[in-house]
C-alpha positions in Angstrom: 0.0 0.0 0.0 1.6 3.1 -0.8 1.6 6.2 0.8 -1.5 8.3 -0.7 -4.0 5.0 -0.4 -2.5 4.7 3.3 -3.4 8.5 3.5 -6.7 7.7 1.6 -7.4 5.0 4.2 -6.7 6.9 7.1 -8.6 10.0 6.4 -11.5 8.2 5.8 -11.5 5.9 8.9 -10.9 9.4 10.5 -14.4 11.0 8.7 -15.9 7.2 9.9 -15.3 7.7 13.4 -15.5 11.7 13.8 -19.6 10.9 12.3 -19.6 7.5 14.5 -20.5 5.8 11.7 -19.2 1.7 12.3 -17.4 1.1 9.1 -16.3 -2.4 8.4 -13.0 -3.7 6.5 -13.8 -2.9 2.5 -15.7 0.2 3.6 -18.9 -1.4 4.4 -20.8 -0.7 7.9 -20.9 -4.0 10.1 -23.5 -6.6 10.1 -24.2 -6.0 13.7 -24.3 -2.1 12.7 -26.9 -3.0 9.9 -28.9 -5.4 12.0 -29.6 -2.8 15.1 -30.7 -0.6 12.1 -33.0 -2.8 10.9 -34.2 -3.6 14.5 -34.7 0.5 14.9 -36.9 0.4 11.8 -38.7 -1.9 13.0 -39.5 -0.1 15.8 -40.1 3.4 13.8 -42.2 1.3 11.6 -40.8 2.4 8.3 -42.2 0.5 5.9 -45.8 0.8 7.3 -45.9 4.5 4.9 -42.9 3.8 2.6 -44.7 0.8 0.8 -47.7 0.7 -0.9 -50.4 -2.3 -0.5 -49.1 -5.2 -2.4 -45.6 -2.8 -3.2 -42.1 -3.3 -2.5 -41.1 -2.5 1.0 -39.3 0.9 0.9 -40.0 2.2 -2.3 -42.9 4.3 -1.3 -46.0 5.0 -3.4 -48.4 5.1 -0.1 -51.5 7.1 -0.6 -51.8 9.8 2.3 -54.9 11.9 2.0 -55.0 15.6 4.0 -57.3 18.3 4.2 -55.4 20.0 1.3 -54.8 16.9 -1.5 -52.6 13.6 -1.4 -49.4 13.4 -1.0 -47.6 9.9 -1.8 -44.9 8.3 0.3 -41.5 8.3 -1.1 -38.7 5.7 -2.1 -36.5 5.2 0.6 -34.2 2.3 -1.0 -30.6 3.3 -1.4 -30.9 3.7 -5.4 -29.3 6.7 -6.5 -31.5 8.4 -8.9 -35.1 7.5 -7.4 -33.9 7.1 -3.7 -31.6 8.5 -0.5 -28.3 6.6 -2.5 -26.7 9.8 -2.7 -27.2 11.0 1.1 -24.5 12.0 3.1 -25.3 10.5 7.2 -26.2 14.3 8.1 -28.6 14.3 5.1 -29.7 11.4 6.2 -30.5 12.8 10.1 -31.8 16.0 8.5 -34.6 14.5 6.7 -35.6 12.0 9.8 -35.1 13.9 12.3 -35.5 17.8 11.2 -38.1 17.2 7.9 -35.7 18.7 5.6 -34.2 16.8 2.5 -31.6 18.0 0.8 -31.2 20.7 -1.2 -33.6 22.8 1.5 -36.9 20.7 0.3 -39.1 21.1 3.3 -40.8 17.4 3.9 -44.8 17.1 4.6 -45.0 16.7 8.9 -46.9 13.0 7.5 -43.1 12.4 8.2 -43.0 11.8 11.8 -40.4 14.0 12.4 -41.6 15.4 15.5 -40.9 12.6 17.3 -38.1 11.1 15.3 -36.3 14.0 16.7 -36.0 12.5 19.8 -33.9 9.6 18.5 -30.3 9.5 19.9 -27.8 9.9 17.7 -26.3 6.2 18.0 -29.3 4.9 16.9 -29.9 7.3 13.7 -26.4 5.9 13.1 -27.4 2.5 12.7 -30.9 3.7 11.1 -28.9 5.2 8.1 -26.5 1.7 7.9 -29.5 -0.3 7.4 -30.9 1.8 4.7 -27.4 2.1 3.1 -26.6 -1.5 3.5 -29.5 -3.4 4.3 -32.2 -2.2 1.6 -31.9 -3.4 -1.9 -31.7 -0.6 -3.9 -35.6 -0.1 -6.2 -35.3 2.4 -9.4 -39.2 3.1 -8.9 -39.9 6.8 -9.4 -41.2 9.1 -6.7 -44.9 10.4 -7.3 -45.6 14.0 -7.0 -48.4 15.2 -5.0 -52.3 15.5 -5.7 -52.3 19.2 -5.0 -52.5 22.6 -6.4 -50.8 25.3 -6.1 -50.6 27.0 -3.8 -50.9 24.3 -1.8 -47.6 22.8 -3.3 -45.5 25.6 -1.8 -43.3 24.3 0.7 -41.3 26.9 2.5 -44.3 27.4 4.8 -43.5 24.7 6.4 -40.3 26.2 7.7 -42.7 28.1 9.7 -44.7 24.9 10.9 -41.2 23.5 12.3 -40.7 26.8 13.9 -44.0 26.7 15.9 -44.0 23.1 16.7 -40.7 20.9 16.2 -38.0 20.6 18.6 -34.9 19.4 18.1 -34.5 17.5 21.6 -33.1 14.2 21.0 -34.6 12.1 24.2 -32.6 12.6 28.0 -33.2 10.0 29.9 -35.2 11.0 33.6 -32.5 9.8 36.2 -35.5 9.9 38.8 -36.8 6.6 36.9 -36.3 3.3 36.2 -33.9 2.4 33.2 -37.2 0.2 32.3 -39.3 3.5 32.5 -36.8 5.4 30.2 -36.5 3.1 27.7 -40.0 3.0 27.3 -40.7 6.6 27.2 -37.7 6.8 24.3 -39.5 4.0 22.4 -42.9 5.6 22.6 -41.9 9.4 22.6 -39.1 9.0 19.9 -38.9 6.0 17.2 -42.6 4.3 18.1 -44.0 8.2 17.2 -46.9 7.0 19.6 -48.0 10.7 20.3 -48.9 11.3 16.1 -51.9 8.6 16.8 -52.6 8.8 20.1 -52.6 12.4 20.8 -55.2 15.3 19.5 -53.9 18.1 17.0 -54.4 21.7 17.1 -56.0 24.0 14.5 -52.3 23.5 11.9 -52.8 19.8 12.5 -50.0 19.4 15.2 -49.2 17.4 17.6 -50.8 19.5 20.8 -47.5 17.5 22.8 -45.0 15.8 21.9 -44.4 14.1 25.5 -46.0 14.7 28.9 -43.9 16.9 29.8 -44.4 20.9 29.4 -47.4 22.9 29.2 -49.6 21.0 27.3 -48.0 17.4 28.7 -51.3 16.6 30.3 -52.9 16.5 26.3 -50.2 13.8 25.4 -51.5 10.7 24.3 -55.0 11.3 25.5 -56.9 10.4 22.1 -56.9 11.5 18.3 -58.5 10.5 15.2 -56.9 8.7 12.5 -58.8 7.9 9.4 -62.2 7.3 11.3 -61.0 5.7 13.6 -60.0 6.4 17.1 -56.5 6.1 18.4 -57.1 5.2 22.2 -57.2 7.7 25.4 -53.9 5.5 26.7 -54.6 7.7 29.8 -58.1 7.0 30.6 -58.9 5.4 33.6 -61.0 3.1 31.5 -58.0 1.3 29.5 -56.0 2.1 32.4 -57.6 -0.1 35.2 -58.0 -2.5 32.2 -54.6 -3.5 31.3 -51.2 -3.9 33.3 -47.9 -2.7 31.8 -47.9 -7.1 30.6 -51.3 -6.7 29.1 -50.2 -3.8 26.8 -46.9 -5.7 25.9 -49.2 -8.5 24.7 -51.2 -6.5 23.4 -48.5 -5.0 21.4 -47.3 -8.5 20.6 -50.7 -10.4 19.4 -53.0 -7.0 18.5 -55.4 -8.8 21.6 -55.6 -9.0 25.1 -57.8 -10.2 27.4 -61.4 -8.4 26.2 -59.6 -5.7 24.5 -58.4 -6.1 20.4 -57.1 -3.4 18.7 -59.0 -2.0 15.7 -58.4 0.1 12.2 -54.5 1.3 11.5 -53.3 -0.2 14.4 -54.0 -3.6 13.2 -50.6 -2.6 10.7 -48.4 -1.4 13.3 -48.5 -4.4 15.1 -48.3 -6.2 11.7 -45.2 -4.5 10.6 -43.7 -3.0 14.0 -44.5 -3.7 18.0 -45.1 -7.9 17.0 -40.6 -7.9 16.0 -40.1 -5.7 19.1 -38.2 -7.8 22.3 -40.5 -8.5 25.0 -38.4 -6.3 27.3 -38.8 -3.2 25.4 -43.0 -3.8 24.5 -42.7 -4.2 28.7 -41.0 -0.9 28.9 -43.5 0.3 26.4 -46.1 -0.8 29.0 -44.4 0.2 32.4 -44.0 3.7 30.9 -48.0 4.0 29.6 -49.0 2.9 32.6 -46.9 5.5 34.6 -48.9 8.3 33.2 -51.5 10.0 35.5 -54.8 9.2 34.1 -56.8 12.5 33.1 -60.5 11.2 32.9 -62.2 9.4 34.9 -63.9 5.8 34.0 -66.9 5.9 31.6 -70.2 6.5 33.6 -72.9 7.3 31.2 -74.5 10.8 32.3 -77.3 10.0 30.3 -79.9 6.8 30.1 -80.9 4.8 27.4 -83.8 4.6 26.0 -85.9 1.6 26.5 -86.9 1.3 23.3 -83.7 1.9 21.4 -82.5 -0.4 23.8 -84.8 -3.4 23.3 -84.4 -2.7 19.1 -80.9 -3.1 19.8 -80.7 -6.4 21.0 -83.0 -7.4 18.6 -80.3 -6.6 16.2 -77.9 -8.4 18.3 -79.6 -11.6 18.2 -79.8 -11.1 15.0 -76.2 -10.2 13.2 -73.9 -10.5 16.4 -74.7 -13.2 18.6 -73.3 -16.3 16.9 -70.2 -15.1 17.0 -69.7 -12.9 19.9 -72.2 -14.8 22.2 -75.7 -14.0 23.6 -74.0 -13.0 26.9 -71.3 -10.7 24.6 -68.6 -13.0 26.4 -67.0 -13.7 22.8 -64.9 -17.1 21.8 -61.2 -16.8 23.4 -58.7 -16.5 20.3 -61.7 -16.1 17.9 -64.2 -13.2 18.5 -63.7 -10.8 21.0 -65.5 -10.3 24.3 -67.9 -7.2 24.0 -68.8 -7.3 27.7 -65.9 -5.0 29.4 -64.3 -4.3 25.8 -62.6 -0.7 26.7 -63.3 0.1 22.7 -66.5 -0.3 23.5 -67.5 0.8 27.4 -65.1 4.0 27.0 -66.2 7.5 25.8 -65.9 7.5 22.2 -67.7 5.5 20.5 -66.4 5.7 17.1 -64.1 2.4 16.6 -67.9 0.5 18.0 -69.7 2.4 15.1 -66.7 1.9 12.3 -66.7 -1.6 12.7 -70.2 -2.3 12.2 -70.4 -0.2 9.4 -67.4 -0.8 7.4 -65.7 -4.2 8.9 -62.8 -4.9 10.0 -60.0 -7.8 10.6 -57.9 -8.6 13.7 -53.7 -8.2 13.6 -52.2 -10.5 11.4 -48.8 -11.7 13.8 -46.8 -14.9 14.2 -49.3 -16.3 16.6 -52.1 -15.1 14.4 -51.4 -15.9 10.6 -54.9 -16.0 9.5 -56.4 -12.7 11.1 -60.4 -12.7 11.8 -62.7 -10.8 10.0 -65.5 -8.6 11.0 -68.3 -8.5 7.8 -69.8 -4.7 7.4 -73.1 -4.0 8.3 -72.9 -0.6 6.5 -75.3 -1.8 3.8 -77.9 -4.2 5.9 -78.5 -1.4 8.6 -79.7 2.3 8.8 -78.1 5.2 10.6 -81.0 4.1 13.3 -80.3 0.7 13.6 -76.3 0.4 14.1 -77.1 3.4 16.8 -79.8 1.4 18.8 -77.2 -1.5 18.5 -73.9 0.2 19.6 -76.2 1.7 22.4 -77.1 -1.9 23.1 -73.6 -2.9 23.0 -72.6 0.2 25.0 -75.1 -0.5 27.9 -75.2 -4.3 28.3 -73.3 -6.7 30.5 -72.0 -4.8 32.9 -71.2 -1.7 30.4 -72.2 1.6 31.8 -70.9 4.0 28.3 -73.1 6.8 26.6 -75.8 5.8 24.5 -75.2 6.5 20.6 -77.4 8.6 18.0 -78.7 8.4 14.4 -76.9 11.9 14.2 -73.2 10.2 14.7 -73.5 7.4 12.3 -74.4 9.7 9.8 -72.0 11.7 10.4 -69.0 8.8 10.3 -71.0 7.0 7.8 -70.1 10.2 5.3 -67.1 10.7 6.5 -66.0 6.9 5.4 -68.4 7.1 2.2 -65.7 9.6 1.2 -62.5 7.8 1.4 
């Protein structure tokens, strides 16, 4: 080896360490670098958006609808021309963790980016040797937006980032348990929990980002997410439910007990929280169930009526009973128990409604190949008749929730009409 290679060599082990980027012999970050990576993604749930149904994992083409148009995922594989080939590791940490790709091109906050700028720089490390290393490289073209100007103006968003990103990687709380603080980085930072779980303000962010701060006490107390309703994971209700286990389960196997989960999260269990270690869905769990519960349990302020009552289990016998039981007890590993289901004794009743309407199907995991489906009822029942049987539902075998009106299944009925 002469001198400039040895020169060569040694300024470029020098540029690998000063970034902390593990470089093995030929140039090459190690397998153990790649395979943390690929455990972090796992955890950030990548390829939930960056793959379209049926698509090659990574290469985007995901169809996000907003209030202003559709934007489509992008491809993420390590091609050149089409992907993030050509990014540099602070490129790389700009777009993740700041929502800025090179070249100043301000990223839509469907990017995460909130949260992901909580993750440690170690682990964005191995994040961007996975992607480097670990993805095949996919040629398939990026797809521009469904927009019009002006809604296609990016710098705008410069301002969003102002108001409501900060660039806080994740400090552990030395009053807690390393258990505790692993969980709150998992949830606050790569799981990106809060964009779900927590309500948005009038620019459609994140009203906190973790429960700390001014607003802390909003954080993960409830949001909607295409219909559906991402869970109050502070309501007394799921709280005195489910023990920091249950929720690792949970997270595990999509079900628990009387509780399965419902709509999008069916897909992060799917592609994320079922590859996760059981010690950090535990820490997942011990942190969730560290968090001061802000509402009380469900106790309906207003009564039934009677009649809508006695319709509804009409309509039970009817459509529900065969498979969730006359005494809403469900069948263990089959159909759930309705009878102390937190989706459907707790305050919102949206998930209750959704399902009947439009269906739905269980997690599909390791333990769970063949997920369960839910038929819709959309078509077979009026606005009427899926609110006298939610309220049914709602009220029966030992539930105590608020009964349902005509007025709100109409109202989600449009609102899924229009997808």
């Amino acid at each position: 080896m002469n001198r400039i290679t040895l020169w060569r060599a040694a300024l470029v082990g020098a540029l690998a360490v000063q970034g902390g980027v593990a470089l093995a012999a030929g140039g090459r970050f190690s397998d153990q670098e790649v395979q943390r990576g690929a455990y972090l993604a796992r955890a950030g749930d990548c390829v939930a958006c960056h793959s379209s149904p049926g698509g090659k994992p990574f290469v985007g083409g995901l169809k996000m609808v907003m209030p202003v148009g559709a934007i489509y995922s992008s491809n993420i594989t390590p091609d050149k021309t089409h992907g993030i080939g050509n990014y540099s590791f602070e490129q790389f940490d700009r777009a993740v963790r700041h929502g800025v790709a090179p070249g100043g091109k301000y990223l839509y906050p469907a990017m995460p980016y909130p949260s992901y700028a909580r993750i440690t720089p170690q682990d964005m490390k191995a994040l961007y040797a996975y992607f480097m290393q670990g993805v095949p490289p996919d040629p398939t073209p990026n797809r521009k937006p469904d927009m019009v100007w002006p809604m296609t103006i990016r710098w705008p968003l410069a301002i969003w980032n102002w108001l409501f990103v900060r660039d806080t990687t994740f400090t552990p709380n030395p009053k807690q348990s390393a258990q505790w603080n692993r969980g709150a980085y998992l949830v606050e930072g790569l799981g990106h929990c809060g964009a779900c779980h927590t309500p948005r303000g009038l620019f459609f962010q994140e009203k906190a980002l973790s429960a700390n701060g001014p607003n802390g006490k909003l954080y993960l107390t409830g949001g909607t997410v295409e219909h559906w309703y991402a869970s109050n994971l502070r309501s007394a209700c799921l709280q005195k439910t489910l023990s920091a286990e249950d929720f690792a389960l949970l997270l595990k196997t999509g079900s628990v007990n009387n509780f399965t989960v419902a709509g999008g999260m069916t897909e992060v269990i799917h592609h994320s929280t079922q590859h996760l270690s059981h010690d950090d869905l535990l820490a997942i769990g011990t942190y969730i169930k560290s968090m001061p519960s802000e509402i009380s349990a469900q106790v309906a302020s207003t009564k039934p009526d009677p009649a809508a009552v006695q319709r509804g289990k009409a309509l039970y016998d009817q459509h529900c009973a065969a498979c969730h039981q006359p005494t809403g007890q469900g069948v263990p590993a089959a159909f759930p128990s309705l009878a102390g289901n937190p989706s459907v004794r707790c305050i919102d009743p949206t998930n209750a409604i959704h399902v009947i309407l439009a269906g739905g199907t269980t997690a599909v995991t390791a333990s769970a190949p063949a997920p369960m489906a839910m038929p819709p009822f959309g078509s077979q029942l009026s606005d009427q008749q899926v609110a006298d049987l939610v309220t049914y539902i709602r009220t029966s075998w030992g539930n105590a929730a608020e009964p349902v009106s005509a007025a709100q299944v109409k109202e989600l009925r449009r609102a899924i009409d229009k997808r």
